[in-house]
N, C-alpha and C positions, 0 to 999 in steps of 0.2 A: 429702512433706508439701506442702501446697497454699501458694501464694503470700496473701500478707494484699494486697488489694488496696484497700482499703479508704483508703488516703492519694491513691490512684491517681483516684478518683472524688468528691474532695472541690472544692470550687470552685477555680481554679487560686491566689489565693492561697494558700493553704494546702497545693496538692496536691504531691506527687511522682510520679517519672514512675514507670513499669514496675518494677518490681525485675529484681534483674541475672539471675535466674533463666532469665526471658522471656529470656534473648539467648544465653544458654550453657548451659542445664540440659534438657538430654534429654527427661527423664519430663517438665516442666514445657513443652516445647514441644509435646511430643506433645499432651496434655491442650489445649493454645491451639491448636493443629490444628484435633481436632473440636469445635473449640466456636466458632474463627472462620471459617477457612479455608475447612473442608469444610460448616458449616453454616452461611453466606449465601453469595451471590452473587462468587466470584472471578474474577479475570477469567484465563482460558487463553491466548487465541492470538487471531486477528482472521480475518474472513473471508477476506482477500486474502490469507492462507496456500493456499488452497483455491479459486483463482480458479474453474474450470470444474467444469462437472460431471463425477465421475468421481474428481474431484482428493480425495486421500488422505494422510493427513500423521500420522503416530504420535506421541505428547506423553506425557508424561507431567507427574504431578502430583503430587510429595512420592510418588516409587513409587509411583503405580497407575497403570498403563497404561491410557492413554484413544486412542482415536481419532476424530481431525478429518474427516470428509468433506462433499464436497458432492454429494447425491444426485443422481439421475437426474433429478429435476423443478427443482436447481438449489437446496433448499433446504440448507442447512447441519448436522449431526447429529453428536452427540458419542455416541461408544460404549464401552465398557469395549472395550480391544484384544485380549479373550481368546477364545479357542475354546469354545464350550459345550460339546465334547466332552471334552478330555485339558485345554482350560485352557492350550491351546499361543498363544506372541503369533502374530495375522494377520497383522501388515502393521510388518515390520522398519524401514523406508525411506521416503518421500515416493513416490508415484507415482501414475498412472492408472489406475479401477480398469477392467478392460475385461471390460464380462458381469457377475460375483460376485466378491464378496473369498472367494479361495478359500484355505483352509486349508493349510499347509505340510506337514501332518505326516500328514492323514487324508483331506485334500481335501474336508472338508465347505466348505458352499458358501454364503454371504449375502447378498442382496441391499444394495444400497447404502442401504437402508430400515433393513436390519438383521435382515431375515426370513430364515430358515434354507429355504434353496429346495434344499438336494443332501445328499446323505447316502453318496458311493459304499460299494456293499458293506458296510452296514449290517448286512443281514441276510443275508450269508454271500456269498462270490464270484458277483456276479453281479447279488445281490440287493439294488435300492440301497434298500430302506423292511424296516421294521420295527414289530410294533404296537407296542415297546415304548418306542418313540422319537415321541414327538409333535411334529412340526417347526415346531405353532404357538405351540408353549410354548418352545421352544428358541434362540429368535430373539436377536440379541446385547443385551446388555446398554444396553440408552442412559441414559444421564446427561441430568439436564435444564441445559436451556441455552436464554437468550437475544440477541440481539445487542442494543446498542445502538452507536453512532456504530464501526458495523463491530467492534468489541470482541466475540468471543462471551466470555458467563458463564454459569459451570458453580456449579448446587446440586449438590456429591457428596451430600451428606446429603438431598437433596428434601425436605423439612422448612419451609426459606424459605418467607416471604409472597412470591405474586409480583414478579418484579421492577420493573414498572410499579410496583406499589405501595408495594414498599419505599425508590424513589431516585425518587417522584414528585414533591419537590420540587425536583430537580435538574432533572430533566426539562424543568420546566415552566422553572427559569429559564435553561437555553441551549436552550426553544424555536426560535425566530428560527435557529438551525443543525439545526435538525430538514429537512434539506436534503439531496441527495445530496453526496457525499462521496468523492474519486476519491486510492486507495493511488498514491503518487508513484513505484513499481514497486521495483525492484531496486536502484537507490540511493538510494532514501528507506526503506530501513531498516536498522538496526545493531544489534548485540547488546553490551554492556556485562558483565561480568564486577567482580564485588564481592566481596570477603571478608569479607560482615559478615551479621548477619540481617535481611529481608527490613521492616523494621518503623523499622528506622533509616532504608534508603532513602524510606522513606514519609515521615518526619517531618520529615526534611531537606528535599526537597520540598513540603512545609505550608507553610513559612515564608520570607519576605524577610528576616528578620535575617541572615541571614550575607552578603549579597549583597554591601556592601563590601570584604569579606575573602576571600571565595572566589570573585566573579564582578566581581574587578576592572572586567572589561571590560563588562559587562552592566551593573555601575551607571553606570558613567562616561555612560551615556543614560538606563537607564531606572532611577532613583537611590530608594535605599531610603525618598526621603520622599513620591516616588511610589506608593508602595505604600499596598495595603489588608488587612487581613485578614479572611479569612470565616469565621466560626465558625458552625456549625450542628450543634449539641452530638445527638449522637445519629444523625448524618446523614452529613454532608460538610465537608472544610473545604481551603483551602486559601488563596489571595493573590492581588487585581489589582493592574493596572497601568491608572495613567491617562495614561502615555505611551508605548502601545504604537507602535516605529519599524519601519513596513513594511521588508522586504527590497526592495533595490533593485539589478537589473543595471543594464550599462553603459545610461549614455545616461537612466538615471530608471526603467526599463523595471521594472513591478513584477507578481508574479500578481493572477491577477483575482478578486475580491472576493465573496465569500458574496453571494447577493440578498436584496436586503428587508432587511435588517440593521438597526436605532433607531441612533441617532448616537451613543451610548458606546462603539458600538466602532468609531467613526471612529479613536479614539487609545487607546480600552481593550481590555484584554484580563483574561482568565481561567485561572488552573490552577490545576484542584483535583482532589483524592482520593479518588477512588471508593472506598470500603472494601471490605476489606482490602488490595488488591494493584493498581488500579489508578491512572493516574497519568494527568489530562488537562488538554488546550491549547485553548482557544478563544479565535478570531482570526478578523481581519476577510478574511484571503486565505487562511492556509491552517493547519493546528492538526495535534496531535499525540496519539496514545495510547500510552505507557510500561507493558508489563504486565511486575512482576516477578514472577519464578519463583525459590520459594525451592526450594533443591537439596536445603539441607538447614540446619538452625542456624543456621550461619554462614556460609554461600554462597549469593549469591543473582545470577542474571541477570537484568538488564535489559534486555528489549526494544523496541525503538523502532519507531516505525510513524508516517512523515508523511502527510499528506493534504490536497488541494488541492479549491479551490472548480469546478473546471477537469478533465475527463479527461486532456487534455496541455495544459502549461507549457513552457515554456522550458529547454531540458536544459540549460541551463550554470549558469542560473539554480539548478537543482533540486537539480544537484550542489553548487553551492555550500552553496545553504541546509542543506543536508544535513549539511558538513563544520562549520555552523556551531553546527550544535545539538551536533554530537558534540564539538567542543569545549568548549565549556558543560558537559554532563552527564560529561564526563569527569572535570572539575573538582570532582567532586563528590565522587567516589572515595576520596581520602585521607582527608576528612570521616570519611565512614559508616563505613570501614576500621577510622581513626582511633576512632571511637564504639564499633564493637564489642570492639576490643582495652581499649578501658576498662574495662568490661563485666568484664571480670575482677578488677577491683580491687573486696577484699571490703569497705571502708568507701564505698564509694559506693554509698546509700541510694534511688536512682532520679532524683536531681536536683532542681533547681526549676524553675521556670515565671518567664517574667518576665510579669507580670500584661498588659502593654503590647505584648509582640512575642511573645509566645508559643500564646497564644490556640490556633491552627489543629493545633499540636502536642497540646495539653491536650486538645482537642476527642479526636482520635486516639485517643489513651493510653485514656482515659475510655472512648471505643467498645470497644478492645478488653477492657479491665477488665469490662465490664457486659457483655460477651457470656462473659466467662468463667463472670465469676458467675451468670448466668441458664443456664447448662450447668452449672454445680457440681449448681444448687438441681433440677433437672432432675433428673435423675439420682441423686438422694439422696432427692426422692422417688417414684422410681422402685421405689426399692433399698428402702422402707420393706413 
């Protein structure tokens, strides 16, 4: 039976959030799958998975086996990870590819484009072609994908307006970081482990309200009446600060600073929500991208990904700042944990909204609600 979402999309006073379906119910996530997940723009993985070219890295996405590479000319290409012949996975492991990603099982052969270049013994020992094998039809599967702030995003469904267009008001306003952007390497990133579903981590991230409670130490400088919230209903949403405090090593020593920047982010800063699944930092020296990966339901991973204004910084520095976020976002854990094990309790109606702090959450809810329903109506008159 379909969710009534219909309190979900009403102005936040009046609204409630999700129904508890969305967080525990099977059939009801699958259904918000293809209706959010796989048809806009979610975010996978990040370039710096895939530094050089050649570089290969196997993902998956809610079970469908995707592959990350970076081709031979250096650009970036998402593939279904399947053989076109037997349907066998290409590429188990992270590695180099040298020459073709060559198939395990038949030895067909593809170019890091994705072009079917080898066919051994196709057409009997010996014989590697056959007429009945078109090798320009057969070529792997690619998924459309764009990057932005090194984030690549996968349309599973190709359906999306493109992505320029569909997050162009985002764009336009962390402009002024439309800069290069350098992965702080091997310990500027970490992975997070959650027991909850992917939607909670999001929401939780929306907002400053919890920040006296949950990031004792984070308010105690940059204090919840510092804060803002951004709602942009149909879009993005998420929270500033207008007392962003640089990281500092010994002796004052701080990273070096985005160019050209407007002076609000002398002391401000920005995170916000890329829909559905990503999570972003903007800052005057150096910012962050969180993509979570839902496993499944109720599991979801967090990945973190730092990045500096700078190709090398300060490694005592980097590692610090590194253990600093993961303290922070650790804290967050029992939270969203917490939220999903609620989620089980049948008199809880999706919640309320505080009209005043909840804002960037309502925003969310709403998003996902109207993409549900614009896939119900889809589909129904599809089916007429």
């Amino acid at each position: 039976m379909s969710t009534d979402l219909t309190a979900v999309i009403a102005p936040i006073e009046q609204a409630r959030g999700l129904p508890n379906a969305h967080y525990i119910d099977e059939a009801t996530f699958a259904e918000e799958t293809a209706a959010v997940l796989h048809a806009t723009w979610a975010g996978l993985a990040v370039g710096a998975d895939v530094p050089e070219n050649g570089d290969a890295k196997p993902l998956e996405f809610l079970g469908l086996p995707l592959l990350l590479i970076r081709d031979k000319d250096g650009d970036v290409r998402v593939f279904q990870n399947t053989c076109r012949h037997r349907g066998m996975i290409l590429v188990s492991e992270p590695r180099k590819i040298e020459g073709a990603i060559r198939c395990p099982y038949h030895s067909w052969c593809y170019s890091t484009k994705g072009k079917l270049v080898a066919t051994p013994h196709v057409g009997g020992p010996g014989m590697n072609t056959h007429e009945a094998i078109d090798n320009d039809t057969l070529g792997l599967i690619e998924v459309r994908s764009h990057i932005w702030r090194d984030v690549v995003f996968v349309n599973i469904s190709g359906t999306a307006a493109p992505f320029e267009e569909m997050h162009a008001d985002l764009i336009a306003r962390w402009a002024e970081f439309d800069q290069p952007m350098y992965h702080g390497g091997a310990d500027s990133s970490f992975t997070l482990a959650a027991k909850t579903n992917y939607k909670l981590a999001v929401e939780n991230y929306c907002e400053s309200y919890h920040l006296p409670w949950v990031h004792p130490g984070l308010n105690s400088y940059s204090r919840l009446e510092d804060h803002y919230n951004i709602n942009e209903p149909d879009k993005y949403s998420g929270q500033g600060t207008l007392v962003y405090r640089q990281f500092e090593g010994e002796g004052g020593k701080r990273f070096p600073d985005f160019s050209g920047l407007s002076e609000m982010w002398n002391e401000g800063a920005e995170y916000i929500t890329l829909y559905p699944n990503v999570l972003l930092a903007a800052q005057r020296d150096h910012g962050y991208a969180i993509i979570l990966e839902p496993k499944s339901i109720n599991e979801t991973l967090e990945h973190v990904h730092i990045y500096y204004a700078a190709p090398q910084v300060d490694d005592a520095m980097r590692v610090k700042n590194t253990a600093l976020w993961k303290e922070v976002f650790e804290e967050d854990i029992f939270v969203v944990e917490g939220m999903q094990r609620g989620r089980y309790g049948p008199g809880f109606d999706g919640g309320r909204f505080s009209p005043a702090m909840d804002g960037p959450t309502h925003c969310f809810h709403a998003w996902v609600a109207q993409r549900i329903l614009d896939y119900r109506q889809s589909h129904a008159v599809a089916a007429q």
